[in-house]
N, C-alpha and C positions, 0 to 999 in steps of 0.2 A: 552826940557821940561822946563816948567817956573815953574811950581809949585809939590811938591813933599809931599804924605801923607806914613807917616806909618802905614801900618796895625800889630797891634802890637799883637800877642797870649801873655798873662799875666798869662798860666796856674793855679793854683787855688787861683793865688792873693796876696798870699806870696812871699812878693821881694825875700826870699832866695832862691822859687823854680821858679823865672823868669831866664832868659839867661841874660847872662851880655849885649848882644847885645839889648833886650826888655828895659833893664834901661836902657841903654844910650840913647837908641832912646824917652824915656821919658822925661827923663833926659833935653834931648836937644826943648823939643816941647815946644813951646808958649802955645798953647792949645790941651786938651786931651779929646776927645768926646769919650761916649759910654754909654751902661745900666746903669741907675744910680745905680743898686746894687755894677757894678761891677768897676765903679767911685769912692764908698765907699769902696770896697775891699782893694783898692790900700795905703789906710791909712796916716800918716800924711808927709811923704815924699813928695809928690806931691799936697798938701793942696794947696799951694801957685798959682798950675798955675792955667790959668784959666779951669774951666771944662765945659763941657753942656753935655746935654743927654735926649734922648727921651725914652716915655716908651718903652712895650714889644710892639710888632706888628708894631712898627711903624720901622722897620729899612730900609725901604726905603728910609724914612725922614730924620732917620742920616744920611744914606753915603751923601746925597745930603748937608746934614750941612756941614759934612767933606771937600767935595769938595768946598764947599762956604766960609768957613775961609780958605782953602789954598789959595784961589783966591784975599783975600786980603795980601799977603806976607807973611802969619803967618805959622810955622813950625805946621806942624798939625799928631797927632795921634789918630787913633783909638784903642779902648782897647776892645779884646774878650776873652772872660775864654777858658782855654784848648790852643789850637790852631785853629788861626786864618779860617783856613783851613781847619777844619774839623766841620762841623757842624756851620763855624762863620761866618765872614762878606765878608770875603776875597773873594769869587765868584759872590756876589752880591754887593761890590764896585766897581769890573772888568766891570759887569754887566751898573751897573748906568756910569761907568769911561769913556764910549761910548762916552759920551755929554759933555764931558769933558776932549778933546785931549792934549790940553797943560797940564793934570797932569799927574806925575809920581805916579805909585802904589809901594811900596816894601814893602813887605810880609814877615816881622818877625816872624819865627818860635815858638811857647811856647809849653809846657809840656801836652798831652793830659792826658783825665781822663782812657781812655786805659791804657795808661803808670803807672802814680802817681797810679790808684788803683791797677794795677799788681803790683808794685812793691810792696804793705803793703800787698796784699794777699801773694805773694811769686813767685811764674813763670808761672802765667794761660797762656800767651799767645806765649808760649816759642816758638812754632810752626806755623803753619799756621794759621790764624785766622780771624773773620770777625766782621765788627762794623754795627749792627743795629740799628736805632732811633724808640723807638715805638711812638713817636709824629706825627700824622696824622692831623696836623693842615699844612702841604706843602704838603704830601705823603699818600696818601690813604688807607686805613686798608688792601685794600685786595693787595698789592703790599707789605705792608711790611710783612702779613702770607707768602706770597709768596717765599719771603726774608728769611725769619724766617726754611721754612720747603725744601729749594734750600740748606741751612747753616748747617742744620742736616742733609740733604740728603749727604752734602758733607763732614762730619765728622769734621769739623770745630771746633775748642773751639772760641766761639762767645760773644762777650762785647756790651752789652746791654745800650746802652744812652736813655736818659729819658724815664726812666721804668713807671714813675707814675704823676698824679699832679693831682690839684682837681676837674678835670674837668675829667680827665681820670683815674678815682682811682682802676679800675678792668682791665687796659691793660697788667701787669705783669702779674696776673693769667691769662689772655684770651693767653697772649705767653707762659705761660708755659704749657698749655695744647697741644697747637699749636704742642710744642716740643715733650711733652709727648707720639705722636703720633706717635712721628718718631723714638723716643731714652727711653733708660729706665731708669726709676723714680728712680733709686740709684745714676742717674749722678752725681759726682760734682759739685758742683757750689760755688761760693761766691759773696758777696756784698760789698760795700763798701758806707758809708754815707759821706759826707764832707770834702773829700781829702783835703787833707792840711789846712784843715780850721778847726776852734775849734769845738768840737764834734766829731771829727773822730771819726767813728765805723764802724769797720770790722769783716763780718762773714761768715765762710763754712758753705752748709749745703747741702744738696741734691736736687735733680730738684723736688722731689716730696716736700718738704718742701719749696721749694721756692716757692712753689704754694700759701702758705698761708701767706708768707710776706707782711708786709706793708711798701712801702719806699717811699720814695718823688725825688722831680724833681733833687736833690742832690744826688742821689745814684748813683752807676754805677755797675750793677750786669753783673756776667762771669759766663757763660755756660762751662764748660767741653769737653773736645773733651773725645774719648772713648781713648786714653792714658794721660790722666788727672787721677793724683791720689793726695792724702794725704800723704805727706812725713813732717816728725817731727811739724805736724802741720799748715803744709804751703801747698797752693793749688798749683801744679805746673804740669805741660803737659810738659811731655817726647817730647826729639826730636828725639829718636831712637838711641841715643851713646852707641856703646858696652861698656859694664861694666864686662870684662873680667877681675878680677883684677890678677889672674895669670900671666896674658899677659901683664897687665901692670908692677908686678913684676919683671917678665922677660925681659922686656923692661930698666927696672933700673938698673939691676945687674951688 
């Protein structure tokens, strides 16, 4: 291989919640392409190298940048919030990378919004669990109810990415009814606004109250499995460990 691009996950932007592995590979890049929001994320540690970035829709047009500054000797990275790999660029660089034999792809892991918002809720998804996108701008509405009502068929606690934007401002209540069909309106749930980023706001509430939220394309709302409960104020889904504390006494003595 002659030329080599990182795909870099930059989780919610904050160098302290990157992998050491994510700065270095930044660290080391000539140039650092991606969304300009999430260009600006990155703050003044990286001011210096050069950046570029297309708008929203247009990511076919970056990777193809991507591929065209490695092709002049330049160390090149890509920056996607969360991980790269999940909802990012990482299968549509593979994708473009076709027409582009002599480059190396390597796929730097970051912090999804799964993750960072379990962990400020407390352990929603301590169990089995499942990630739906409601954005039907790639995936069709009636594949992801499909999705949505396969996830409560299967008792799943399910993490909900882009619930809402303003084009789609009624898709969170249209999933939570979706839900409500299948499971009952005292579920658990929580939300989370702005993971790691300023504003952070977090809150339990029920599937039936979730119905009436309003959140934007920065939220990340959890469903409840039916052993999903409120424990000292933290949402968290049982994996089913005996809690014999006798037995555990008896195990100490």
């Amino acid at each position: 291989m002659e030329n080599k691009i990182y795909i870099v996950g930059m989780g919610p932007g904050r160098e302290e919640m990157m992998t050491k592995e994510a700065v270095q590979a930044l660290e080391q890049a000539d140039v650092i392409i991606g969304y300009p929001l999430y260009l600006n994320l990155l703050g003044e540690r990286f001011k210096a190298k050069k950046q570029l970035g297309t708008p929203m829709r247009q990511e076919r047009e970056r990777c193809r940048l991507c591929f065209e500054e490695a092709k002049k000797g330049l160390r090149t990275a890509l920056v996607c919030s969360g991980d790269a790999g999940i909802y990012g660029m990482a299968s549509l660089m593979h994708e473009v990378g076709k027409d582009y034999p002599q480059t190396e792809l390597v796929v730097i892991p970051g912090v999804t919004a799964a993750s960072s918002g379990a962990a400020i809720l407390g352990a929603p998804i301590g169990d089995d669990f499942c990630v739906i996108s409601l954005s039907d701008l790639l995936t069709p509405w009636e594949k992801i109810e499909k999705r949505l009502v396969a996830a409560a068929a299967g008792d799943f606690a399910i993490v909900i990415y882009n619930p809402s934007s303003r084009r789609r401002k009624d898709y969170l209540f249209r999933a939570c009814n979706i839900l409500l069909s299948q499971i009952e309106k005292e579920r658990v749930c929580g939300f989370v606004e702005n993971i790691g980023r300023d504003g952070c706001h977090a809150q339990i509430c029920t599937l039936e109250e979730l119905c009436e939220k309003e959140v934007n394309m920065f939220t990340t709302v959890f469903i409840g499995s039916s052993q999903t409960e409120i424990i000292n104020g933290k949402l968290v889904t049982k994996r089913g460990y005996a809690m014999d504390r006798n037995a555990e006494q008896k195990e100490g003595a």
